[in-house]
Kinemage of the C-alpha trace (Angstrom):
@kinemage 1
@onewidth
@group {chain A} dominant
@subgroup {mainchain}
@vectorlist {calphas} color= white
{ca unk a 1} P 187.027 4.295 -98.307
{ca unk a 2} L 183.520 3.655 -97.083
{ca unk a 3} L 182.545 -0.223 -96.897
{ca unk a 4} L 179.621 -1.266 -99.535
{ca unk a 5} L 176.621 -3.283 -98.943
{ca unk a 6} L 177.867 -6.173 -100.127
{ca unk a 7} L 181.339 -5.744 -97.853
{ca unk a 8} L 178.295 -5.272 -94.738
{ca unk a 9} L 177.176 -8.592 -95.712
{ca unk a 10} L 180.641 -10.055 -95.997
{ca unk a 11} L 181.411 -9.444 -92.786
{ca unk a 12} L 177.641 -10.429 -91.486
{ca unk a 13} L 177.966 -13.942 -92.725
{ca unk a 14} L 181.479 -14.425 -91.678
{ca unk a 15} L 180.197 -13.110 -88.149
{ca unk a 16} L 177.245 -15.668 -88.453
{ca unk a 17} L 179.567 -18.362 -89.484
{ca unk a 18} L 181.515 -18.323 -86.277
{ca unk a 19} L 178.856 -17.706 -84.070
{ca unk a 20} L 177.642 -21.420 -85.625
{ca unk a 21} L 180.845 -22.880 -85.261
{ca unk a 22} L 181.106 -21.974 -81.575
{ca unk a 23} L 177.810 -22.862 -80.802
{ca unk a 24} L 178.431 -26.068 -82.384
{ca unk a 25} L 181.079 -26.970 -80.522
{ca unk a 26} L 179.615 -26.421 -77.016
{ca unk a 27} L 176.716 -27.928 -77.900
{ca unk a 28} L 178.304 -30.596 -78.841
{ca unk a 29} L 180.762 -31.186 -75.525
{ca unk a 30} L 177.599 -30.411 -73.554
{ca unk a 31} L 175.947 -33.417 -75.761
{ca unk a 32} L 178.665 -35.448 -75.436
{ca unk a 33} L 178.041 -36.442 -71.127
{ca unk a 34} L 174.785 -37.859 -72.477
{ca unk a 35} L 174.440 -41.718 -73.288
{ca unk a 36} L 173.774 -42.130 -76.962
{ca unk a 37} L 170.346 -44.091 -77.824
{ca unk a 38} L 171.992 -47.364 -78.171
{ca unk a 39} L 173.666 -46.935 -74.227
{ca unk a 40} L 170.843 -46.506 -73.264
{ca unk a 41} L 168.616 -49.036 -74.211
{ca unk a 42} L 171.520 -50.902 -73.750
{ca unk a 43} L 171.881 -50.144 -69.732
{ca unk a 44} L 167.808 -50.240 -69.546
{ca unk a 45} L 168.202 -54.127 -70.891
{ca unk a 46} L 170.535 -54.395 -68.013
{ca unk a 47} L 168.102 -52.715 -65.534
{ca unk a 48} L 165.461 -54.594 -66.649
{ca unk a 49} L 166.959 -58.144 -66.548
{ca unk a 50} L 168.007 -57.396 -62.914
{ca unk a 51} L 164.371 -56.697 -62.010
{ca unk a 52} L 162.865 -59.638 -63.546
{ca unk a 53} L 165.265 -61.667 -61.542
{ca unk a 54} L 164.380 -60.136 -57.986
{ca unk a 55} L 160.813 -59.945 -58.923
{ca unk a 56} L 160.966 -63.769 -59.706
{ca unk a 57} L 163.040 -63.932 -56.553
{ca unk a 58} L 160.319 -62.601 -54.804
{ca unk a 59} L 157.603 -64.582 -55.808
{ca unk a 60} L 159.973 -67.423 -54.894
{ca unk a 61} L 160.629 -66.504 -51.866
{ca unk a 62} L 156.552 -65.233 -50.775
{ca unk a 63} L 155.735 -68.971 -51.507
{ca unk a 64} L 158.361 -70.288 -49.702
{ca unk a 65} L 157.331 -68.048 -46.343
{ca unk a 66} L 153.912 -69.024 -46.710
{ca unk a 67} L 154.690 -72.849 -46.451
{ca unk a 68} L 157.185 -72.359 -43.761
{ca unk a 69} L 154.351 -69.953 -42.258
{ca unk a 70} L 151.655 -72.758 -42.512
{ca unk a 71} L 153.848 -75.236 -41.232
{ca unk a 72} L 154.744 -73.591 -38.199
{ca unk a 73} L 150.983 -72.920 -37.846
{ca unk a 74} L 150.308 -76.713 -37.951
{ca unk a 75} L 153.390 -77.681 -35.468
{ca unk a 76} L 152.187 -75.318 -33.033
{ca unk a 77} L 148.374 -76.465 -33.317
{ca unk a 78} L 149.741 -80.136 -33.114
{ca unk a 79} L 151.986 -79.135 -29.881
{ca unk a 80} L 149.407 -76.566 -28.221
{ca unk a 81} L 151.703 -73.716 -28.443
{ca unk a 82} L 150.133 -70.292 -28.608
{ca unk a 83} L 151.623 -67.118 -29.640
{ca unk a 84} L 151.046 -63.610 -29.096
């Protein structure tokens, strides 16, 4: 018994069929150590709430050496101190 074209075809999409379902399911375990969208954006709110804070920390922190910086300046003017 010889197989028939439409037996050839059978056995084509069956072949095709598993091929998908494999590929599906490593693609998906390989997907699956990504973040999803919403993680993401969700950890990039996170990221980006902690640099607003230490950029506001240092613009805090710039003023407050350059007033400590002028003061000294003033104290040793007053005091005749010189530095190197």
């Amino acid at each position: 018994m010889s197989l028939t074209q439409r037996d050839l075809n059978a056995i084509k999409d069956l072949i095709g069929i598993t091929i998908d379902e494999a590929m599906g399911k490593k693609l998906d375990e390989k997907l699956s150590k990504f973040l999803t969208k919403e993680e993401f954006f969700n950890r990039m709110d996170e990221v980006m709430s902690e640099l607003k804070i230490i950029r506001e920390e240092t613009t805090v922190l710039t003023h407050q050496v350059s007033n400590h910086e002028d003061r000294i300046t003033k104290a040793e003017d007053k005091l005749s101190i010189q530095t190197s």
